[in-house]
mmCIF file as gemmi writes it, N, C-alpha and C atoms, coordinates in Angstrom:
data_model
loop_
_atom_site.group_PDB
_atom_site.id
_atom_site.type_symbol
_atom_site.label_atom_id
_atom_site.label_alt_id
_atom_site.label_comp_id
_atom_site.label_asym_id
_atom_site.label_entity_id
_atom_site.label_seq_id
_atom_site.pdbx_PDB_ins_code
_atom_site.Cartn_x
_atom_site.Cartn_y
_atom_site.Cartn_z
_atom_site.occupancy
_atom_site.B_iso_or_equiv
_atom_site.pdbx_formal_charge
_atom_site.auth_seq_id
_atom_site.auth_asym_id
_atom_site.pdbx_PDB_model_num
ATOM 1 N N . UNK Axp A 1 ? 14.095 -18.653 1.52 1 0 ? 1 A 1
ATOM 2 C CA . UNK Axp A 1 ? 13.918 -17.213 1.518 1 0 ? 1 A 1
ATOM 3 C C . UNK Axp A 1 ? 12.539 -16.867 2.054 1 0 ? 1 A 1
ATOM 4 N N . UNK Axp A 2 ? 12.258 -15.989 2.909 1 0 ? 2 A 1
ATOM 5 C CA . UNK Axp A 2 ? 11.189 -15.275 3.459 1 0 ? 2 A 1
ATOM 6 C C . UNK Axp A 2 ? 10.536 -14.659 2.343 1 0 ? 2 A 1
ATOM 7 N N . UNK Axp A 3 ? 8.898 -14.594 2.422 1 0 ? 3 A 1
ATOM 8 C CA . UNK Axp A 3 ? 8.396 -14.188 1.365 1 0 ? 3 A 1
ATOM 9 C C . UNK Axp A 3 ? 7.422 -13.054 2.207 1 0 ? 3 A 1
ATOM 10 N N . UNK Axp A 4 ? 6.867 -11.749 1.179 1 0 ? 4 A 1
ATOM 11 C CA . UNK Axp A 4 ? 6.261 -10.845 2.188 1 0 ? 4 A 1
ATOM 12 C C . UNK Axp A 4 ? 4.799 -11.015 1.38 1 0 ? 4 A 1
ATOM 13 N N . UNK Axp A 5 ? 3.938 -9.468 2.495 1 0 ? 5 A 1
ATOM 14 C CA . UNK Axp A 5 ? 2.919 -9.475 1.713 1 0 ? 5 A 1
ATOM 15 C C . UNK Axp A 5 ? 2.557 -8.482 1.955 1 0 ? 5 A 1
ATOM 16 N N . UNK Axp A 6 ? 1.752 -7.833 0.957 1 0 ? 6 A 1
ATOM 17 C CA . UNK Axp A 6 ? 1.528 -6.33 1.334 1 0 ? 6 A 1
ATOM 18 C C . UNK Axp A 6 ? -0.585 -5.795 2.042 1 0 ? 6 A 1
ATOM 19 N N . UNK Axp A 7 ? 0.048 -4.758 2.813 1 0 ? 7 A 1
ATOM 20 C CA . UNK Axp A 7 ? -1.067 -4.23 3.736 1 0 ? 7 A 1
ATOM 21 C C . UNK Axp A 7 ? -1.039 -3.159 3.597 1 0 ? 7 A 1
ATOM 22 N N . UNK Axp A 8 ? -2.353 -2.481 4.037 1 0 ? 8 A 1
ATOM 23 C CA . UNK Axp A 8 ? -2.178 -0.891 4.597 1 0 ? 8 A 1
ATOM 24 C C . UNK Axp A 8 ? -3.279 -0.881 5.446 1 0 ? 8 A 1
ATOM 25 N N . UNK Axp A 9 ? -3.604 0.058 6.441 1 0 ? 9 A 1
ATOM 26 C CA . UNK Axp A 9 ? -4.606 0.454 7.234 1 0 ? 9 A 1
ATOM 27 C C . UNK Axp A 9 ? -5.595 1.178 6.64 1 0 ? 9 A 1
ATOM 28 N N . UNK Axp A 10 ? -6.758 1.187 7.37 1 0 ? 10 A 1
ATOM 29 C CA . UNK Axp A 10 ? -8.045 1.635 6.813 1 0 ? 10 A 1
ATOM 30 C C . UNK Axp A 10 ? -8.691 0.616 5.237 1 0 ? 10 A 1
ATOM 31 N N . UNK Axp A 11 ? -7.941 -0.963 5.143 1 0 ? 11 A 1
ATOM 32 C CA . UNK Axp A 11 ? -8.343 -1.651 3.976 1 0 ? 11 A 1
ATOM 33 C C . UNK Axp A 11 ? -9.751 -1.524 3.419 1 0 ? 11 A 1
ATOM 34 N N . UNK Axp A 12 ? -10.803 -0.82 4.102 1 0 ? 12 A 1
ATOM 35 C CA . UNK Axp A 12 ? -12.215 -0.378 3.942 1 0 ? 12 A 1
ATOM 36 C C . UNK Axp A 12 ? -12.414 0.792 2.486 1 0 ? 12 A 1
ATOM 37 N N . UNK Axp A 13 ? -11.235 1.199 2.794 1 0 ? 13 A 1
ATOM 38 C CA . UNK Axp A 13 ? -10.931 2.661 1.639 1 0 ? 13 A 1
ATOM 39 C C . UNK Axp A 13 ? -10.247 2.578 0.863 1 0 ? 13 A 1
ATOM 40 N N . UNK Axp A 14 ? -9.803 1.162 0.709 1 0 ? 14 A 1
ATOM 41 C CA . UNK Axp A 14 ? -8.807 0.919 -0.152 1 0 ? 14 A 1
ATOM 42 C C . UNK Axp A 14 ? -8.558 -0.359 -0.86 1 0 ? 14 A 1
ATOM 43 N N . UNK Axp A 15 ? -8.865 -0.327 -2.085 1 0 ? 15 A 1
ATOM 44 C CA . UNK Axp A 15 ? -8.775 -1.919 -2.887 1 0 ? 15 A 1
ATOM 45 C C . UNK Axp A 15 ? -7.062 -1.583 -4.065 1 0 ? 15 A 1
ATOM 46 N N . UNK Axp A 16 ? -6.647 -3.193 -3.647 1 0 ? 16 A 1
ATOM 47 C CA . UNK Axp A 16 ? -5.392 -3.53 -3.998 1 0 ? 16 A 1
ATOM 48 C C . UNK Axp A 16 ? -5.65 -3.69 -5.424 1 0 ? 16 A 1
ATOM 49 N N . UNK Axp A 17 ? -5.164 -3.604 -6.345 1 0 ? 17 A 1
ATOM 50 C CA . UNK Axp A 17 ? -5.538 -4.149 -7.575 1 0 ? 17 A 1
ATOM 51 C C . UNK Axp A 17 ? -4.141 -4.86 -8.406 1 0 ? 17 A 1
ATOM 52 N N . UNK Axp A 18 ? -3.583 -5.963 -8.834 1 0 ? 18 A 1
ATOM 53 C CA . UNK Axp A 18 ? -2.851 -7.101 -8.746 1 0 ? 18 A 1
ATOM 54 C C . UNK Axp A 18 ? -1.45 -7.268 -8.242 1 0 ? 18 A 1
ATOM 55 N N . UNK Axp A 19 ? -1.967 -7.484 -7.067 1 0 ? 19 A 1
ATOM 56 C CA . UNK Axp A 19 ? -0.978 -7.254 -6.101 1 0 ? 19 A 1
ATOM 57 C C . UNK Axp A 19 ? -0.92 -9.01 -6.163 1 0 ? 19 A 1
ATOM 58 N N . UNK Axp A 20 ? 0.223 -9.748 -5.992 1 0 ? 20 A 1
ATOM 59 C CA . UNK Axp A 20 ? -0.088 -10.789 -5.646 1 0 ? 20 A 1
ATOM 60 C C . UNK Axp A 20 ? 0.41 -10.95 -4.284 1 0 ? 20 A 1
ATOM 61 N N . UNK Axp A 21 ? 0.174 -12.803 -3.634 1 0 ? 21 A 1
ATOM 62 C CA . UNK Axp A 21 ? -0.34 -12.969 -2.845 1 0 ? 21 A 1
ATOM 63 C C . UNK Axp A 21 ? 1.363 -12.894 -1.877 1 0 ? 21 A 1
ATOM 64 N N . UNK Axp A 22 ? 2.216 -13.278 -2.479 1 0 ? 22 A 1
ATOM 65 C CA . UNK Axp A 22 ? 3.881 -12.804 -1.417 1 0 ? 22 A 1
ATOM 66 C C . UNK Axp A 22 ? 4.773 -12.78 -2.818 1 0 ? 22 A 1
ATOM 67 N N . UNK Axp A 23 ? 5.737 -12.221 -2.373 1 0 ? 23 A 1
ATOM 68 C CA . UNK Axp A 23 ? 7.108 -11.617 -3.183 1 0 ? 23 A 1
ATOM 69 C C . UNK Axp A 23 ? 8.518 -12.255 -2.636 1 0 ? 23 A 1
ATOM 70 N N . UNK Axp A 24 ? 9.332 -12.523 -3.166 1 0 ? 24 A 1
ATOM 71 C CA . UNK Axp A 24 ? 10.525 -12.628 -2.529 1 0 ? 24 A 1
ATOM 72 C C . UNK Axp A 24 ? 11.655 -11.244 -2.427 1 0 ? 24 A 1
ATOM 73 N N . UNK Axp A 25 ? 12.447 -11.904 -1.545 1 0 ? 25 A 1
ATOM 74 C CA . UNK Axp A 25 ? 13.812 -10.475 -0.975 1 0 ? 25 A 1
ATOM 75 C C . UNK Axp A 25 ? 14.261 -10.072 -2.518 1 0 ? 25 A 1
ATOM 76 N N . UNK Axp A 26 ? 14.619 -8.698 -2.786 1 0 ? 26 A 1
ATOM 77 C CA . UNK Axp A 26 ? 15.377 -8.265 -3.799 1 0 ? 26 A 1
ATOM 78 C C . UNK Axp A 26 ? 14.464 -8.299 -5.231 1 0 ? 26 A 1
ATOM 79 N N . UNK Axp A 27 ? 13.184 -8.206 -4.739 1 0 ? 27 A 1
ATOM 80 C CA . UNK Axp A 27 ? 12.121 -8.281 -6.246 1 0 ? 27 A 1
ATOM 81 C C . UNK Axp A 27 ? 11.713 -7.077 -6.559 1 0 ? 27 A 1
ATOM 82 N N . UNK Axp A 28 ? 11.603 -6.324 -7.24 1 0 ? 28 A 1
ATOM 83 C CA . UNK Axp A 28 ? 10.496 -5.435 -7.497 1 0 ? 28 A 1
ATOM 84 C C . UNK Axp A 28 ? 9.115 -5.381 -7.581 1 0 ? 28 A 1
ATOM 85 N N . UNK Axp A 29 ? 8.49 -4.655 -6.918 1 0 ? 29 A 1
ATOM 86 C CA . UNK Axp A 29 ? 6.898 -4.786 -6.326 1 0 ? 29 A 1
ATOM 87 C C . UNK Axp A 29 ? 6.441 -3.228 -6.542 1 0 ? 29 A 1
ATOM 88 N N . UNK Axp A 30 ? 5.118 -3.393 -7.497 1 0 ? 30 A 1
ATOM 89 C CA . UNK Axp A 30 ? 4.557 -2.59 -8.084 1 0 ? 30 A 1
ATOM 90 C C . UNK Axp A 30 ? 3.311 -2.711 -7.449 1 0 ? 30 A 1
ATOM 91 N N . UNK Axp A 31 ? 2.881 -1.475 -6.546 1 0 ? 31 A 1
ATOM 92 C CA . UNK Axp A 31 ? 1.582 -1.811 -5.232 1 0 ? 31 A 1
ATOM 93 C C . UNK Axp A 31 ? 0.301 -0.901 -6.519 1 0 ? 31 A 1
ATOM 94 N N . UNK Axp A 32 ? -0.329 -1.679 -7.313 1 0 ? 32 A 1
ATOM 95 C CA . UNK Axp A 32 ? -1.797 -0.677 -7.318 1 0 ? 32 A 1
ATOM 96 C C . UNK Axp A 32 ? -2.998 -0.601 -6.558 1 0 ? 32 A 1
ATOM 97 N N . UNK Axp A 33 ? -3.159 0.319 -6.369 1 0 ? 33 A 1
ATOM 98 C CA . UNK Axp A 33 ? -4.266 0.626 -5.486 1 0 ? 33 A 1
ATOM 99 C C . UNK Axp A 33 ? -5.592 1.578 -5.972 1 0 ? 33 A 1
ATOM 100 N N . UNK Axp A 34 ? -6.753 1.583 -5.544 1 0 ? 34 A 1
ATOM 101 C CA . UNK Axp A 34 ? -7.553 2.769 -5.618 1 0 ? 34 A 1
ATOM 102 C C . UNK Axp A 34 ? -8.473 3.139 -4.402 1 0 ? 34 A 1
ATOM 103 N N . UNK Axp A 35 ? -8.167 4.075 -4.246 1 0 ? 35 A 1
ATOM 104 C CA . UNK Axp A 35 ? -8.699 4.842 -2.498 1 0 ? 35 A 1
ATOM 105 C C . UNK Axp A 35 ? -10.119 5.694 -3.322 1 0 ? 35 A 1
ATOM 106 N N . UNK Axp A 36 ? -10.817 5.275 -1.931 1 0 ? 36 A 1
ATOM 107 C CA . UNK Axp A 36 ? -12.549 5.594 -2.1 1 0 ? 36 A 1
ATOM 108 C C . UNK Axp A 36 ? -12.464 6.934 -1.923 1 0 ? 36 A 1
ATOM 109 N N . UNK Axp A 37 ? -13.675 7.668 -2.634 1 0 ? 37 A 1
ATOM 110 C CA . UNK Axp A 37 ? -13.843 9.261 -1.845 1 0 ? 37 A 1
ATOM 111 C C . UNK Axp A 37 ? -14.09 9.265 -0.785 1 0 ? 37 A 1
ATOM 112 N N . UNK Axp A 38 ? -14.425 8.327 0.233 1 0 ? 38 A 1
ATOM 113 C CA . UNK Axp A 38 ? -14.488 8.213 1.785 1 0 ? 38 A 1
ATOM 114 C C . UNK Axp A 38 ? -12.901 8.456 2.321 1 0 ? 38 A 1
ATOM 115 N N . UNK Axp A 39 ? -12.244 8.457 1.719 1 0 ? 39 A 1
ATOM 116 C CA . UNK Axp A 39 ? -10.741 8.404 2.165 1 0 ? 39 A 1
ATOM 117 C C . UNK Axp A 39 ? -10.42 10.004 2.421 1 0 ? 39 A 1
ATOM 118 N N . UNK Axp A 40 ? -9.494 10.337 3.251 1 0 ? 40 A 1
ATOM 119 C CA . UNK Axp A 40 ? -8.997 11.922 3.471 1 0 ? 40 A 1
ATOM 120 C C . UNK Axp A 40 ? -7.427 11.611 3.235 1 0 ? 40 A 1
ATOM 121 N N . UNK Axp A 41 ? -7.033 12.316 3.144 1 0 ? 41 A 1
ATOM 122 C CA . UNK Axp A 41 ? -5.555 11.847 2.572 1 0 ? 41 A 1
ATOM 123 C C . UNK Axp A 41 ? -5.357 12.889 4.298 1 0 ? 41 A 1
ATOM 124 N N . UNK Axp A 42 ? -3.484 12.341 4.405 1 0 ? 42 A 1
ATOM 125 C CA . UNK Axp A 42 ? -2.977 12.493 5.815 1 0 ? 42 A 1
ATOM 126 C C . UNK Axp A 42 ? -1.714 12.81 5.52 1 0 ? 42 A 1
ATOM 127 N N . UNK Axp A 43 ? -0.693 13.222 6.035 1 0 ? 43 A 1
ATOM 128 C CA . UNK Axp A 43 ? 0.766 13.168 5.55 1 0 ? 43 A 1
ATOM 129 C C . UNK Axp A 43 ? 1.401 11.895 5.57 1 0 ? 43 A 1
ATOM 130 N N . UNK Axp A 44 ? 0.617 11.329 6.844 1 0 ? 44 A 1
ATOM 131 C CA . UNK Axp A 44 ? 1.435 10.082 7.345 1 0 ? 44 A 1
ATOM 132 C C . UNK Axp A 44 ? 0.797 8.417 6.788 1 0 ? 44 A 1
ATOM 133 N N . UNK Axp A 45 ? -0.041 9.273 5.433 1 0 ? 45 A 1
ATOM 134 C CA . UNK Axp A 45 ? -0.347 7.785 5.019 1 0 ? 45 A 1
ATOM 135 C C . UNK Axp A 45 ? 0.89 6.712 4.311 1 0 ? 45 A 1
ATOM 136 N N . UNK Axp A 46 ? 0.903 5.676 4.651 1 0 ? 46 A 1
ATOM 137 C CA . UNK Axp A 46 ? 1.837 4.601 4.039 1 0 ? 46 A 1
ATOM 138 C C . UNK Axp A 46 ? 1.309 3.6 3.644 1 0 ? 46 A 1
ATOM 139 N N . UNK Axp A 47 ? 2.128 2.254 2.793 1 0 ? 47 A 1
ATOM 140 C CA . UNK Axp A 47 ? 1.813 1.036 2.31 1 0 ? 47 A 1
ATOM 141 C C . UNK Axp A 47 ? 3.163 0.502 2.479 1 0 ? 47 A 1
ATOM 142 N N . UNK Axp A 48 ? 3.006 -0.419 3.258 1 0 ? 48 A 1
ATOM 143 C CA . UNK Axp A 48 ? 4.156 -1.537 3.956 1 0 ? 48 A 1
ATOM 144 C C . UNK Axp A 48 ? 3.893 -2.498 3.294 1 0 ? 48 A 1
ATOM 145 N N . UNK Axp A 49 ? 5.217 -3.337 2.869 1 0 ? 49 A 1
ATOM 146 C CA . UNK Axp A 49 ? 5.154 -5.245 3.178 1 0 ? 49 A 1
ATOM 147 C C . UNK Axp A 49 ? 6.18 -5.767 4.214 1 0 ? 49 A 1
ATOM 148 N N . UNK Axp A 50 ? 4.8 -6.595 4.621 1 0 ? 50 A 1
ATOM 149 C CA . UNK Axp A 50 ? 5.018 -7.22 6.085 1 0 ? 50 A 1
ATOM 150 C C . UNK Axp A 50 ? 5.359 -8.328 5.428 1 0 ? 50 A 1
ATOM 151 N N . UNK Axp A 51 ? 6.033 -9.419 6.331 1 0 ? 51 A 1
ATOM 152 C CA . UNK Axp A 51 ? 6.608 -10.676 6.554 1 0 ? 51 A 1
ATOM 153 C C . UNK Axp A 51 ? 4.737 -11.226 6.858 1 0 ? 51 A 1
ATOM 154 N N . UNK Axp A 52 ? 5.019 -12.488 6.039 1 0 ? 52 A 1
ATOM 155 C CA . UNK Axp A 52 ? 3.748 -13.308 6.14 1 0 ? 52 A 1
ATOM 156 C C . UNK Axp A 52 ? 3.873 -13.923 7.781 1 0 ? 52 A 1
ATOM 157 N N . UNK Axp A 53 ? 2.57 -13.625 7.978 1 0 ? 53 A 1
ATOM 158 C CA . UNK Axp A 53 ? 2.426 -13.945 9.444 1 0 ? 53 A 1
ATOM 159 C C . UNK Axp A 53 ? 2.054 -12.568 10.794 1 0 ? 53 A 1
ATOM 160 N N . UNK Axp A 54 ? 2.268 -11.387 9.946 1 0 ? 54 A 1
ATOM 161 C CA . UNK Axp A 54 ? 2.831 -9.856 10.667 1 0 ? 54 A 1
ATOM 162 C C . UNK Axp A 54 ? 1.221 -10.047 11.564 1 0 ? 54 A 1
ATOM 163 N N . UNK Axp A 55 ? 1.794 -9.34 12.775 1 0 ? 55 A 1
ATOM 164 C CA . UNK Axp A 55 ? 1.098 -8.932 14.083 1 0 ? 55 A 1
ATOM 165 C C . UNK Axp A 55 ? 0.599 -8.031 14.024 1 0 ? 55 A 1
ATOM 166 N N . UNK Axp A 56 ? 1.25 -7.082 13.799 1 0 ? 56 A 1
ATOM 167 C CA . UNK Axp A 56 ? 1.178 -5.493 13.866 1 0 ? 56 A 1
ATOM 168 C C . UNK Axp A 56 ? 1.324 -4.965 13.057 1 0 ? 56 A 1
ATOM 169 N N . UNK Axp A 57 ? 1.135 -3.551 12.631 1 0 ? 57 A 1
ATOM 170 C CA . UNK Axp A 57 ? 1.877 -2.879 11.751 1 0 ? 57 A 1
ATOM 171 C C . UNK Axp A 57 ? 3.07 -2.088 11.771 1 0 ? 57 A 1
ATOM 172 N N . UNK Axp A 58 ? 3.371 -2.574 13.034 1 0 ? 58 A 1
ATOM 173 C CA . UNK Axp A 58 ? 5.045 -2.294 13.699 1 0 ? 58 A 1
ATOM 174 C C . UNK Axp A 58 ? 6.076 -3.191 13.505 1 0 ? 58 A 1
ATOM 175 N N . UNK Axp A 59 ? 5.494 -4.667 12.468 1 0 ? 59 A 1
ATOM 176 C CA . UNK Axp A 59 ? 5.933 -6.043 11.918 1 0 ? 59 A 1
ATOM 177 C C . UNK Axp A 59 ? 6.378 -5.374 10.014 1 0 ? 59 A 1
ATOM 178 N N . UNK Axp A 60 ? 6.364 -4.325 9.819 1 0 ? 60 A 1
ATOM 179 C CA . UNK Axp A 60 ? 6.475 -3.791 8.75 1 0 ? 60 A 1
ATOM 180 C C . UNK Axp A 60 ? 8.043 -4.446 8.231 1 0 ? 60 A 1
ATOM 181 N N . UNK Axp A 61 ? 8.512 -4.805 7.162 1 0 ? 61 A 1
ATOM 182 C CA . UNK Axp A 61 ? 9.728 -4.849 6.333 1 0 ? 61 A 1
ATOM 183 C C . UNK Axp A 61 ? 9.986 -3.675 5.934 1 0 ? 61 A 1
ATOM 184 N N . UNK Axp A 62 ? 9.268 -3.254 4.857 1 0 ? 62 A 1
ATOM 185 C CA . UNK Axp A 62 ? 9.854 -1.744 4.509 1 0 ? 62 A 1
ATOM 186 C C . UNK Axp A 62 ? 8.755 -1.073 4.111 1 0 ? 62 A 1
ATOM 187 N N . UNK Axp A 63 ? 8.624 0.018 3.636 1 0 ? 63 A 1
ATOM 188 C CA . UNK Axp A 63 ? 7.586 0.943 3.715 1 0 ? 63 A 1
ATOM 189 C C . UNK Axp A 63 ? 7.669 2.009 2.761 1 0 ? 63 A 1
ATOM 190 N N . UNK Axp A 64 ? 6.491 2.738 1.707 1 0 ? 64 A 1
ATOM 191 C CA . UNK Axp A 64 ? 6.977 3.724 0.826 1 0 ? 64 A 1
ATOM 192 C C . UNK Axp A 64 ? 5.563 4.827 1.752 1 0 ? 64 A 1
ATOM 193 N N . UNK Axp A 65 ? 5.645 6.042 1.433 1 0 ? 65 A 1
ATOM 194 C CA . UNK Axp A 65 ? 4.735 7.115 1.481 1 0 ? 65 A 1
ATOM 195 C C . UNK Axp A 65 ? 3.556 7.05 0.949 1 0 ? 65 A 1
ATOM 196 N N . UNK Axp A 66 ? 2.568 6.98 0.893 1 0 ? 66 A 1
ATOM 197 C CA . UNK Axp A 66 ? 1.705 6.931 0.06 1 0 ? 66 A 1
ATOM 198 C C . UNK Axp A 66 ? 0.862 8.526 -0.512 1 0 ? 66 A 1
ATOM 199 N N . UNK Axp A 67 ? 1.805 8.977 -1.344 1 0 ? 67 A 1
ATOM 200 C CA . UNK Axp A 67 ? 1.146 10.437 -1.203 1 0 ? 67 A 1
ATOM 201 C C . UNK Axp A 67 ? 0.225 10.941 -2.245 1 0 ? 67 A 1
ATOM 202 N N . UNK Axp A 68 ? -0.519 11.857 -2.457 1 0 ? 68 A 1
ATOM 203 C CA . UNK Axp A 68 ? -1.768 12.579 -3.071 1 0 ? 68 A 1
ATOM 204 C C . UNK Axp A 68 ? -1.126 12.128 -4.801 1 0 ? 68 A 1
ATOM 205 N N . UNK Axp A 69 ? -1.878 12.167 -5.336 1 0 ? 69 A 1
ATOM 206 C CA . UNK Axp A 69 ? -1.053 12.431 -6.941 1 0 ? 69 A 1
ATOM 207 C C . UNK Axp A 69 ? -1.3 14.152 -7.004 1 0 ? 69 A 1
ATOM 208 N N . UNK Axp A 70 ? -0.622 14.606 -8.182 1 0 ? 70 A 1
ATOM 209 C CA . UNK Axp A 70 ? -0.472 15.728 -8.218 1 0 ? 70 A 1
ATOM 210 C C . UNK Axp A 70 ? -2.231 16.161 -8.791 1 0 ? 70 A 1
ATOM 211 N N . UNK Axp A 71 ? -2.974 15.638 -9.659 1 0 ? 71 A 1
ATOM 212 C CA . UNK Axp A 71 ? -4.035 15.732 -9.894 1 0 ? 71 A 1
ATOM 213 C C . UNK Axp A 71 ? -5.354 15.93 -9.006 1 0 ? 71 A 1
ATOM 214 N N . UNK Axp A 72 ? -4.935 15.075 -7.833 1 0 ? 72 A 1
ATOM 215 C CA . UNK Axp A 72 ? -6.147 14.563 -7.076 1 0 ? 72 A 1
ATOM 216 C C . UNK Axp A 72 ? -6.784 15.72 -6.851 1 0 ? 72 A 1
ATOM 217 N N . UNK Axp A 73 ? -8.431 15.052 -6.623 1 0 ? 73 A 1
ATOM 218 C CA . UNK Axp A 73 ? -9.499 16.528 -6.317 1 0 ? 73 A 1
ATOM 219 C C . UNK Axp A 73 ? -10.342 15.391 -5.086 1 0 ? 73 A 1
ATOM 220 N N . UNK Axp A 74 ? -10.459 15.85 -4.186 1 0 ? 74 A 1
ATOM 221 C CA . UNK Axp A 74 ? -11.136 15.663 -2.949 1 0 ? 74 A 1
ATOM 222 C C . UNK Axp A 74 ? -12.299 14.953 -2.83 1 0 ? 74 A 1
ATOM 223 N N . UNK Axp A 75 ? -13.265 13.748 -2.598 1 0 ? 75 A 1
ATOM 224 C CA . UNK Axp A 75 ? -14.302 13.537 -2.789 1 0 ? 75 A 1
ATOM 225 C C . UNK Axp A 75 ? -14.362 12.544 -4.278 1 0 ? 75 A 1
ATOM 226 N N . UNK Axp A 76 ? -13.042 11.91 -4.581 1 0 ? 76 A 1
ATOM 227 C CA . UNK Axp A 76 ? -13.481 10.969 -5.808 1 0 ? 76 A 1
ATOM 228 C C . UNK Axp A 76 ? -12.53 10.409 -5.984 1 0 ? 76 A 1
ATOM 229 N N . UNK Axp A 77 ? -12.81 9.191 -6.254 1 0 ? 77 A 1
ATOM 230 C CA . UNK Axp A 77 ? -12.407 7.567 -6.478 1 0 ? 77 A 1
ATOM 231 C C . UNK Axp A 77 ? -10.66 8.148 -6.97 1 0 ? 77 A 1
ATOM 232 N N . UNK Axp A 78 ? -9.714 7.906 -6.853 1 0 ? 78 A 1
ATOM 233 C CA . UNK Axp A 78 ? -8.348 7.924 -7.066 1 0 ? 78 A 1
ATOM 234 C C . UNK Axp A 78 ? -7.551 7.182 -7.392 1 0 ? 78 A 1
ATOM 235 N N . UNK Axp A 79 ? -7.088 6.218 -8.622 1 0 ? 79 A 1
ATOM 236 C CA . UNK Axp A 79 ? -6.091 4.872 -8.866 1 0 ? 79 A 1
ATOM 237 C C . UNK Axp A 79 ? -4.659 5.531 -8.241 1 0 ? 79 A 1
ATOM 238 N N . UNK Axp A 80 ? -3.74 4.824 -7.865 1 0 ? 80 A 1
ATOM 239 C CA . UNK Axp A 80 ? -2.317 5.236 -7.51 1 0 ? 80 A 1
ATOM 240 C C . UNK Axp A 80 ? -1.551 3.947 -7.768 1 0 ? 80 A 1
ATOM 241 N N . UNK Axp A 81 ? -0.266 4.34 -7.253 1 0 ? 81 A 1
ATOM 242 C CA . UNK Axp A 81 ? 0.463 3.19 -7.814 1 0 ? 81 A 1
ATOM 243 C C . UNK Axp A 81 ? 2.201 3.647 -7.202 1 0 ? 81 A 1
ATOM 244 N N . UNK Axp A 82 ? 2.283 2.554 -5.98 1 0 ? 82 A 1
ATOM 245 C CA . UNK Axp A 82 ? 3.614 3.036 -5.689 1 0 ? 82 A 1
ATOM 246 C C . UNK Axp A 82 ? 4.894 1.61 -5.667 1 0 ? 82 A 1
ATOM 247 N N . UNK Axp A 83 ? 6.228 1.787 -5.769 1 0 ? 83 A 1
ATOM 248 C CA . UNK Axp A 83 ? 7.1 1.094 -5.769 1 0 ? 83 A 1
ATOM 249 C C . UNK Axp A 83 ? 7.855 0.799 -4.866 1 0 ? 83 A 1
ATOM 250 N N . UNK Axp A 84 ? 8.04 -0.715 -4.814 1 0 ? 84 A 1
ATOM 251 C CA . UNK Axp A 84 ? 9.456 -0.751 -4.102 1 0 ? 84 A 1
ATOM 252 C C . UNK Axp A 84 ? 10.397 -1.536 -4.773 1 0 ? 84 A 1
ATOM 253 N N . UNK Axp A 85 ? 11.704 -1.109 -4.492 1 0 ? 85 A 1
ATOM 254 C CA . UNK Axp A 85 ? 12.69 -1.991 -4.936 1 0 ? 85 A 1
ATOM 255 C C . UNK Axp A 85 ? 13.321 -2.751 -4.05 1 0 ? 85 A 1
């Protein structure tokens, strides 16, 4: 079985917090994260897992949204936390 691993762009603004290192097909994967106040939020932000080995980020498996929490205030540190099944 192929095992993945998870990425996102701009990794400068963004620390994973226990994510481990690959997953197998059909697992549930719980991505935490916390984005810097250097970060601007976008519509089109996402968090993919890629196939170990990925090129690109056009090498994506599957992909969730990564969107604002309903709380967030502009200019400060943010924990989040998104799923895949």
């Amino acid at each position: 079985l192929p095992s993945f691993s998870v990425a996102m762009e701009n990794t400068w603004q963004v620390e994973f917090r226990n994510v481990g290192c690959s997953y197998f097909p059909q697992s549930r994967v719980d991505c935490h994260y916390t984005l810097s106040s250097q970060h601007n939020w976008a519509s089109n932000d996402w968090i993919g897992l890629f196939k170990v080995g990925w090129l690109s980020v056009k090498d994506y498996h599957t992909f969730v949204w990564a969107l604002a929490p309903a709380d967030y205030q502009e200019g400060m540190d943010v924990n989040c936390c998104v799923h895949f099944q």
